[in-house]
C-alpha positions in Angstrom: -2.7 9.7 -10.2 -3.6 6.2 -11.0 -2.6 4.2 -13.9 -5.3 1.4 -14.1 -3.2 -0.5 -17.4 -0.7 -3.0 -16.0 2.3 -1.4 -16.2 6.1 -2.7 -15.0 9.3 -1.6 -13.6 12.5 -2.7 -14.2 15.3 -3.0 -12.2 18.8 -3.5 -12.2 19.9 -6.3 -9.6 23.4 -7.9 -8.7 25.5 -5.1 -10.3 23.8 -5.5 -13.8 24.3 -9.1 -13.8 20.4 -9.0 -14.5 17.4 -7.7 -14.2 13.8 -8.2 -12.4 10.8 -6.8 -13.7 8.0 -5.8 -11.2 4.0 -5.1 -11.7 2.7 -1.8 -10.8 0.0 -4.2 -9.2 2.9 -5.5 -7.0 3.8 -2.3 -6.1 0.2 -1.6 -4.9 -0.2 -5.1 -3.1 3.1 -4.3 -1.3 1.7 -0.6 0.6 -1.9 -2.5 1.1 0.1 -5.3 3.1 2.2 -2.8 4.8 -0.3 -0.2 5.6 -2.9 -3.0 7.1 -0.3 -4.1 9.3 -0.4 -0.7 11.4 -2.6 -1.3 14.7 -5.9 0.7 13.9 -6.4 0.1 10.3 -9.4 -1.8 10.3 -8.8 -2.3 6.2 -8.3 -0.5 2.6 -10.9 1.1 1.4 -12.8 -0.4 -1.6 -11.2 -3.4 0.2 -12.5 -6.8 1.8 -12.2 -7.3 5.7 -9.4 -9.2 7.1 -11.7 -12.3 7.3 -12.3 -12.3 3.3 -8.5 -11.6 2.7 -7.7 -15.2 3.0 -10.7 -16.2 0.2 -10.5 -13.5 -1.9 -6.6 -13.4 -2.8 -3.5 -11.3 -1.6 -4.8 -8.9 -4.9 -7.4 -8.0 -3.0 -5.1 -6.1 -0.7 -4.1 -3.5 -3.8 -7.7 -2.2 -3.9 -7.9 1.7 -2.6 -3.9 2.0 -3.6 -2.9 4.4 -6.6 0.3 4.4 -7.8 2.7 7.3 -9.8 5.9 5.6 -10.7 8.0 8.2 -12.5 11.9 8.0 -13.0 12.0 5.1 -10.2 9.9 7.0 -7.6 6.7 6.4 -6.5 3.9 8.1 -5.5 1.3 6.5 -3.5 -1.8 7.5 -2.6 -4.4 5.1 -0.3 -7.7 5.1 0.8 -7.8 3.7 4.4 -10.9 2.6 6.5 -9.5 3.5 10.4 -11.0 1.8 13.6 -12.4 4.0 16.1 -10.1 5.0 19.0 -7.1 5.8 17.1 -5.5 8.5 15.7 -5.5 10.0 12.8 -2.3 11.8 12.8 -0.2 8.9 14.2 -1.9 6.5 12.6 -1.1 8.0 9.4 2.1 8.8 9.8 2.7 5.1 11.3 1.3 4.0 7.7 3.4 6.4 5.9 6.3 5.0 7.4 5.4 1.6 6.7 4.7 2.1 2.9 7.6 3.8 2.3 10.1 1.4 3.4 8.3 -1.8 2.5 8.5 0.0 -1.1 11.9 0.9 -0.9 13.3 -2.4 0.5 11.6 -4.9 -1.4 11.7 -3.1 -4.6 14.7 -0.6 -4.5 12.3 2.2 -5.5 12.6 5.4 -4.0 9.3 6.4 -2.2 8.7 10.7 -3.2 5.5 10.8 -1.0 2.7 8.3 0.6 -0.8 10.2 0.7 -3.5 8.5 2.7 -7.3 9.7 2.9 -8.9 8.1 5.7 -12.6 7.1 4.2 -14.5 5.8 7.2 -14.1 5.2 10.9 -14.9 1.3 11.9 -16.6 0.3 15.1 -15.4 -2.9 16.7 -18.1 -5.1 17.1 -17.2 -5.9 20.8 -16.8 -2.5 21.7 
């Protein structure tokens, strides 16, 4: 499902008046950012912790994200680390929802599906 080459998208903006091209790779940093915002994703999988976010880069965030673009939709699929206590079904759902309309707003792509595999369960330390 994953295209590992950079690839871009283009899209029409402002009636045709011009044009913006977009990184597959933004794409991906776009539903990590939205999907680690949900309360109980502790972080992507294949991903740094939100502590090493801030010194590793924002492209850190795109680890454990696959993309599909095909005829302006997308197809994601993710790798999420989940925090004990929470769950799965909502939680899922709650970062299906997110990745699809940060996709679709910021880039005008259509959003066909959002697959998440939760990979681990993460204790709090204070728990």
């Amino acid at each position: 499902m994953a295209n590992e080459n950079t690839h871009t998208r283009t899209i029409e903006i402002n009636d045709g008046f011009g044009k913006a091209i977009i990184a597959d790779e933004v794409i991906a940093i776009i539903a990590g950012l939205a999907a680690s915002e949900v309360e109980g994703v502790a972080s992507m999988a294949g991903n740094a912790t939100r502590e090493l976010i801030e010194k590793l880069g924002v492209k850190s965030l795109s680890k454990g994200v696959r993309l599909q673009v095909e005829n302006d939709q997308v197809r994601v699929a993710m790798n999420v680390n989940l925090r004990y206590g929470y769950s799965v079904p909502d939680t899922s759902a709650e970062i299906q929802e997110k990745v699809k309309t940060a996709i679709e707003t910021m880039t005008g792509l259509e959003v066909a599906e959002v697959n998440i595999k939760i990979t681990n369960v993460v204790m709090d330390n204070d728990k």
